[in-house]
Each structure stands twice: as structure tokens, then as C-alpha cells.
C-alpha positions in Angstrom: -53.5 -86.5 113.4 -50.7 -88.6 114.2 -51.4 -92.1 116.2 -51.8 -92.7 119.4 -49.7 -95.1 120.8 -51.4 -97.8 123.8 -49.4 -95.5 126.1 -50.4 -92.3 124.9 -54.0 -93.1 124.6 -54.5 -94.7 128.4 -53.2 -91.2 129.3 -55.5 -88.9 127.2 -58.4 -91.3 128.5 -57.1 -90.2 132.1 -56.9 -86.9 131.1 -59.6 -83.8 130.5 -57.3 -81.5 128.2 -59.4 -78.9 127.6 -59.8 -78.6 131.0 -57.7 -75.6 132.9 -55.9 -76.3 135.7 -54.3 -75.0 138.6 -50.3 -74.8 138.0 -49.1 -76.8 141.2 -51.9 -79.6 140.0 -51.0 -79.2 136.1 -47.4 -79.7 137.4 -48.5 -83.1 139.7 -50.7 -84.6 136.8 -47.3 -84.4 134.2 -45.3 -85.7 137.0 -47.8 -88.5 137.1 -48.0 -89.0 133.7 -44.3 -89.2 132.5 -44.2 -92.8 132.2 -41.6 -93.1 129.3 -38.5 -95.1 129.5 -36.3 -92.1 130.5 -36.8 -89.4 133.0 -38.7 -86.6 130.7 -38.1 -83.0 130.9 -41.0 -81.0 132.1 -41.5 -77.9 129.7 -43.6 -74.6 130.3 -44.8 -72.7 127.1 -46.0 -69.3 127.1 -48.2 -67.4 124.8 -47.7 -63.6 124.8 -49.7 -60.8 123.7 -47.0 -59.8 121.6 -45.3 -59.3 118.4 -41.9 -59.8 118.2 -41.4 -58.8 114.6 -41.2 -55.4 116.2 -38.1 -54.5 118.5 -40.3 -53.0 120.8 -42.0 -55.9 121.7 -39.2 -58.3 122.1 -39.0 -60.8 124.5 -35.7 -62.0 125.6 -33.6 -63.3 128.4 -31.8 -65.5 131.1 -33.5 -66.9 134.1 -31.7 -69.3 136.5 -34.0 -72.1 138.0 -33.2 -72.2 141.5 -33.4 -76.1 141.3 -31.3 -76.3 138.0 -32.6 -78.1 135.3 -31.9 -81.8 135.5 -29.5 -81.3 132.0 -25.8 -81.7 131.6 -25.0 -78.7 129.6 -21.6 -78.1 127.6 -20.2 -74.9 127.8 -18.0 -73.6 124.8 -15.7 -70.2 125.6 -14.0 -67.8 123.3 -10.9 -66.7 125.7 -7.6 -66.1 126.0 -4.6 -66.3 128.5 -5.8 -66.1 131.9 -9.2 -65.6 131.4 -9.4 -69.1 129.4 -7.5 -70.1 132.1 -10.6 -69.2 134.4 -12.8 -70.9 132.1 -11.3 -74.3 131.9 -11.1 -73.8 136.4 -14.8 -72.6 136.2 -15.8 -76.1 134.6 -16.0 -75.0 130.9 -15.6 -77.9 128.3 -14.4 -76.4 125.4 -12.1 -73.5 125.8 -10.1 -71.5 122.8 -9.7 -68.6 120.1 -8.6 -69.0 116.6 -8.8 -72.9 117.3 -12.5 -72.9 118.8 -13.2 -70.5 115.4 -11.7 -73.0 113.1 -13.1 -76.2 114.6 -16.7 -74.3 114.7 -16.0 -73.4 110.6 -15.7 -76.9 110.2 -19.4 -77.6 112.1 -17.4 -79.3 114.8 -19.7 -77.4 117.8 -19.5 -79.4 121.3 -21.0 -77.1 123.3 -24.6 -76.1 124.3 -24.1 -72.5 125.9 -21.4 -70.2 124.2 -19.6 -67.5 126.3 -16.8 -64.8 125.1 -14.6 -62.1 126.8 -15.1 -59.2 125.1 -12.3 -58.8 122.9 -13.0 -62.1 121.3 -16.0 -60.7 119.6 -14.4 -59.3 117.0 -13.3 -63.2 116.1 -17.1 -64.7 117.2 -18.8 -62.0 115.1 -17.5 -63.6 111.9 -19.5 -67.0 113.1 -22.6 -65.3 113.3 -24.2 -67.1 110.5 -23.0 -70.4 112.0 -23.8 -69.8 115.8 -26.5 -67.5 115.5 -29.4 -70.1 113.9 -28.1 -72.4 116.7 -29.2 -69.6 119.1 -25.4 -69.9 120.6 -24.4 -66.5 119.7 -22.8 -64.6 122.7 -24.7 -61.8 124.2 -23.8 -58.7 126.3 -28.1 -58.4 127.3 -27.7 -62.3 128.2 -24.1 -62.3 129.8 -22.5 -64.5 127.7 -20.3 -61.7 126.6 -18.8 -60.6 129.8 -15.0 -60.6 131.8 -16.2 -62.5 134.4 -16.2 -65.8 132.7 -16.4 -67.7 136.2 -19.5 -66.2 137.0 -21.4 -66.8 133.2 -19.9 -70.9 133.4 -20.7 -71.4 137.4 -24.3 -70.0 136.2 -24.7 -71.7 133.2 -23.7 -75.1 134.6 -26.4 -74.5 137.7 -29.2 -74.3 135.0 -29.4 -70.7 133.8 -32.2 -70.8 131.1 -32.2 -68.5 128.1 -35.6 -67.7 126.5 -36.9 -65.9 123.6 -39.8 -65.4 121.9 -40.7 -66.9 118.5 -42.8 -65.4 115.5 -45.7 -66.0 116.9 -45.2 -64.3 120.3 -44.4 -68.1 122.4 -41.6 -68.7 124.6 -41.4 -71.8 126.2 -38.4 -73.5 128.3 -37.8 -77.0 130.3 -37.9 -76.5 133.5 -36.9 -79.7 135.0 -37.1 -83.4 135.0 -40.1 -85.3 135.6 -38.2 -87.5 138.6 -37.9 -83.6 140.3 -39.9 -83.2 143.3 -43.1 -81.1 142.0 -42.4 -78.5 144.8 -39.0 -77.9 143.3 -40.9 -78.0 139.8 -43.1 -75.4 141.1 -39.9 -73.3 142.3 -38.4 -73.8 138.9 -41.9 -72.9 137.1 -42.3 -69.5 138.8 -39.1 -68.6 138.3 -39.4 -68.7 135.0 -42.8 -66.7 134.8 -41.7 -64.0 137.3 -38.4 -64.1 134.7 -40.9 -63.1 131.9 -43.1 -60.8 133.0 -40.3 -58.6 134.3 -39.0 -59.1 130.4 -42.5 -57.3 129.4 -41.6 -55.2 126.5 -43.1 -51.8 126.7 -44.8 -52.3 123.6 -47.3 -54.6 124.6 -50.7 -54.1 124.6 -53.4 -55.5 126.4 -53.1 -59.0 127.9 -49.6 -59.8 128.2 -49.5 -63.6 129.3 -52.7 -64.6 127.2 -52.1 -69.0 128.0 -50.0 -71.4 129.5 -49.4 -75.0 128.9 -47.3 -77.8 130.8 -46.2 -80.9 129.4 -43.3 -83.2 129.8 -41.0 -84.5 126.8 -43.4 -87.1 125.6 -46.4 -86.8 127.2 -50.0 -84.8 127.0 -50.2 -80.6 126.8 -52.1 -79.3 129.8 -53.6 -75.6 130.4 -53.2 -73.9 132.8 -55.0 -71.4 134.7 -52.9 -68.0 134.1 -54.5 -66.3 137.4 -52.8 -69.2 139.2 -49.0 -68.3 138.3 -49.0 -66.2 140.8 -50.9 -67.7 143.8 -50.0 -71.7 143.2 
């Protein structure tokens, strides 16, 4: 195990991890505990009773946090004429076609969300290898592949999160900064739950949401109670 810094161990002396706790108090003790010399992001993980090796059992998907996310995020878009146009009105911060392609060829990516109309994907396609890895591949299911390109920025700008489940069936997302008021974290936490269990794949079996942990960027994991999601 990795060592504990003076920080980090007055915290986990503070701290009963293995205890399970409510989410409104999981969300107050992280709060409490963010003490790092930046304003941390609070993160939710999620372990599903899934596998996502098979399509069936998936999990994947956009949620917007009705108190954003506390992030400046860059939005790259694949447009032409009018609607590029839209996108640079909307707030987008890197706007093109054959340029964006090149300059992405050549690793130069400036963005953090990637939209496209959809006749651009016939260009985009062929950076699949390059944005795809990144996860920055546009997507109809997502939105990011869609004529209404001032819709997909405004949203993305207001702290639309995508989510999607790794190998071993766990999605997890920030949602929010430590200096956020905890109600607003609490807002922005069951968002994002009620977001995945209406992404419940039909081919899971059993318990679907099986734990829950709440942590901020550099401080502790907590559990939390699962039958609280709902009720906190």
C-alpha cells in the first residue's frame, strides 16, 4: 500500500470506512474532508450487476446535473457553413471540417466533448482510432451526432455528463466540486443514479446497483447505503 501522507492519515483516523453511510451524510463527510489546496471534484462510482462484454448488458449515456459540474469544459465541433456558424454562437471552442480532421491527425485535440452534424461523420469516422480511446467519439445514442448543434454545446457547457460502464461492470462520474453546496451535491448525485437506473440494460440479472462509493479528488472512498439513493 502506498503512504499515507500527515493529511491523509488525520482523515482516515476521523473516518470509519467500512462503515455504510447514508448518501446526504457520505456527501457532507467528503465535503468535510476535501481539504486539498484546490477545490476537489466530488465523484460517485457505481458497481453494477452487469457485464458489459455483452451488448445486452451495456450501460451507456448522458445525464445533465442540474447544478452543472464545477468544470470548464471545451467543446470541439465537426460543422460546416451555417451550422458551424451555430456552433461558434452556441459557445463552442473549436469549430471546423477537414481542418479540425487534420489538426486532430496531428494529436492536436483542444477539446473535451466532441459534437458533429451528421454529414460530417463520414469525415469523423476515419478518426475513430484517434477519438474513440479518448472516449470523444460522436454519438447519435448520446447526441453528439445531431443538427441541432446549439442544443448539444448549450448542454454540454451546463455540465451534461456522459457515463459508461467499464469491464468490470463500474461507472462512475464527478458530480461536482467540493466548495458546491451539499444540497446541490445531493441534486447532482441523484441525478446521476436516477440517469442509471433508467439505463438498466435488459439483460441484467438480479441486483442491478450492487455498491456505491463517494469520494472527492484526493480524499478517502466512502460507502454508501444503496437503499438510501432513493430516499436521501
Amino acid at each position: 500500500m502506498a503512504k499515507q501522507g500527515k493529511r491523509l492519515k488525520a482523515i482516515y483516523a476521523g473516518l470509519d470506512i467500512e462503515k455504510t453511510y447514508a448518501l446526504g451524510d457520505a456527501i457532507a463527510m467528503v465535503k468535510a474532508n476535501a481539504k486539498a489546496k484546490f477545490d476537489e471534484t466530488v465523484e460517485i462510482s457505481m458497481n453494477l450487476g452487469i457485464d458489459p462484454r455483452h451488448a445486452d448488458q451495456m450501460v451507456r449515456g448522458v445525464v445533465g446535473l442540474p447544478n452543472g459540474t464545477g468544470k470548464t469544459v471545451r467543446i470541439g465541433v465537426f460543422a460546416r457553413g451555417p451550422k458551424a456558424e451555430e456552433a461558434l454562437a452556441a459557445g463552442a471552442d473549436v469549430v471546423g471540417s477537414d481542418d479540425l480532421a487534420a489538426a486532430v491527425q496531428e494529436g492536436k485535440i483542444d477539446f473535451d466533448r466532441c459534437i458533429a452534424t451528421p454529414d460530417m461523420m463520414g469525415l469523423v469516422g476515419r478518426l475513430g482510432k484517434i477519438l474513440g480511446p479518448r472516449g470523444l467519439m460522436p454519438n447519435p445514442r448520446l447526441g453528439t451526432v445531431t443538427m441541432d448543434v446549439k442544443g448539444a454545446v448549450a448542454a454540454a457547457k451546463a455540465g451534461q455528463v456522459e457515463f459508461r460502464a467499464e469491464k468490470a461492470g463500474i461507472v462512475h462520474a464527478g458530480i461536482g466540486k467540493a466548495s458546491f453546496d451539499a444540497d446541490k451535491l445531493l441534486e447532482n448525485a441523484k441525478a446521476f443514479v436516477d440517469a442509471i437506473n433508467r439505463a438498466k440494460p435488459t439483460g441484467a440479472k438480479g441486483t442491478y446497483v450492487r455498491k456505491v462509493a463517494l469520494s472527492s479528488s484526493m480524499g478517502p472512498g466512502l460507502k454508501v447505503d444503496t437503499a438510501s439513493l432513493s430516499g436521501s
